[in-house]
N, C-alpha and C positions, 0 to 999 in steps of 0.2 A: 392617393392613387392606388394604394395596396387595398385601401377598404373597399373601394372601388369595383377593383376587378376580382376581389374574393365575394363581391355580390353578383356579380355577373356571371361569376361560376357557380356560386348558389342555386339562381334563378335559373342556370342552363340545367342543370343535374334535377331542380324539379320539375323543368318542363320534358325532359328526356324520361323522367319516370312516367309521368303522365303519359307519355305518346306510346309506350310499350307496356305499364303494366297497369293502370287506372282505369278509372269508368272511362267508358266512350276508347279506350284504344286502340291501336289495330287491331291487335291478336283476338279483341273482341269485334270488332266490325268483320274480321275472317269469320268468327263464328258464327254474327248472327247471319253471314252471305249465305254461309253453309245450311243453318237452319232454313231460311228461307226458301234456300232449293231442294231441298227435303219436303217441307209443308207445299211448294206449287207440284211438286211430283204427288202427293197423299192427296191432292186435290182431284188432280188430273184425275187419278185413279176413281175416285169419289165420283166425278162427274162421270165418270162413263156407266158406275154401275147405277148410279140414279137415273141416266137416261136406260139404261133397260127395263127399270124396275117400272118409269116412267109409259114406254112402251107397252109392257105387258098392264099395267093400266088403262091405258086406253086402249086395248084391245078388248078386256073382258068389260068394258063400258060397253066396247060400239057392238055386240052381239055376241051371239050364244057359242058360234065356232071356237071361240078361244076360252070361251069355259067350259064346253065339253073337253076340248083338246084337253085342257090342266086334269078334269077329271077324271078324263081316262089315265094320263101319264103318273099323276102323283097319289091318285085313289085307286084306283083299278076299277072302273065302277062301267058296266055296261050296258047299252042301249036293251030294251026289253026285244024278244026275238032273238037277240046275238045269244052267241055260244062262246064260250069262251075257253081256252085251251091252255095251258098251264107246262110249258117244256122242262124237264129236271134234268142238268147234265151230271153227268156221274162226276167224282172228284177226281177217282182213281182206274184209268183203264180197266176193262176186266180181261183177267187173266187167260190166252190161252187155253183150251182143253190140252192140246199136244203136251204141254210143261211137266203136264203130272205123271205123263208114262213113262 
């Protein structure tokens, strides 16, 4: 009877390690939960900027408007006839005349 239930308390103490500290545990089902809501967030994320990238694809497919547009904005590149004009803002106010009397 004694052999008995010192196997039974055996088997209970290695199925209690198994359930908290083994493969397949909880502690590890929390983390792969965790992972997994990490990677559908890096997904999401993904998905929206492929559908832009997607977008401005089929843009400069379907005509010329949206590849002048990029040329202008990321080249600076101008229509022949245009003129083109170039603003410099100072960094630093300029000083006052009155400051120096």
């Amino acid at each position: 009877m004694r052999l008995l239930l010192l196997g039974l308390l055996l088997l209970l103490l290695v199925l209690q390690y198994r359930l908290w500290f083994a493969e397949g545990s909880l502690a590890e089902r929390a983390r792969l939960r965790e992972e997994v809501v990490e990677q559908e967030a890096l997904n999401a994320e993904l998905r929206a900027r492929n559908a832009v990238i997607e977008r401005d694809v089929l843009e400069l497919k379907s005509g010329k408007e949206g590849l002048e547009q990029r040329a202008r904005e990321q080249l600076g590149l101008i229509r022949e006839g245009e003129v083109f004009y170039q603003f410099q803002q100072d960094a630093e106010p300029a000083a006052d005349a009155n400051d120096d009397e």
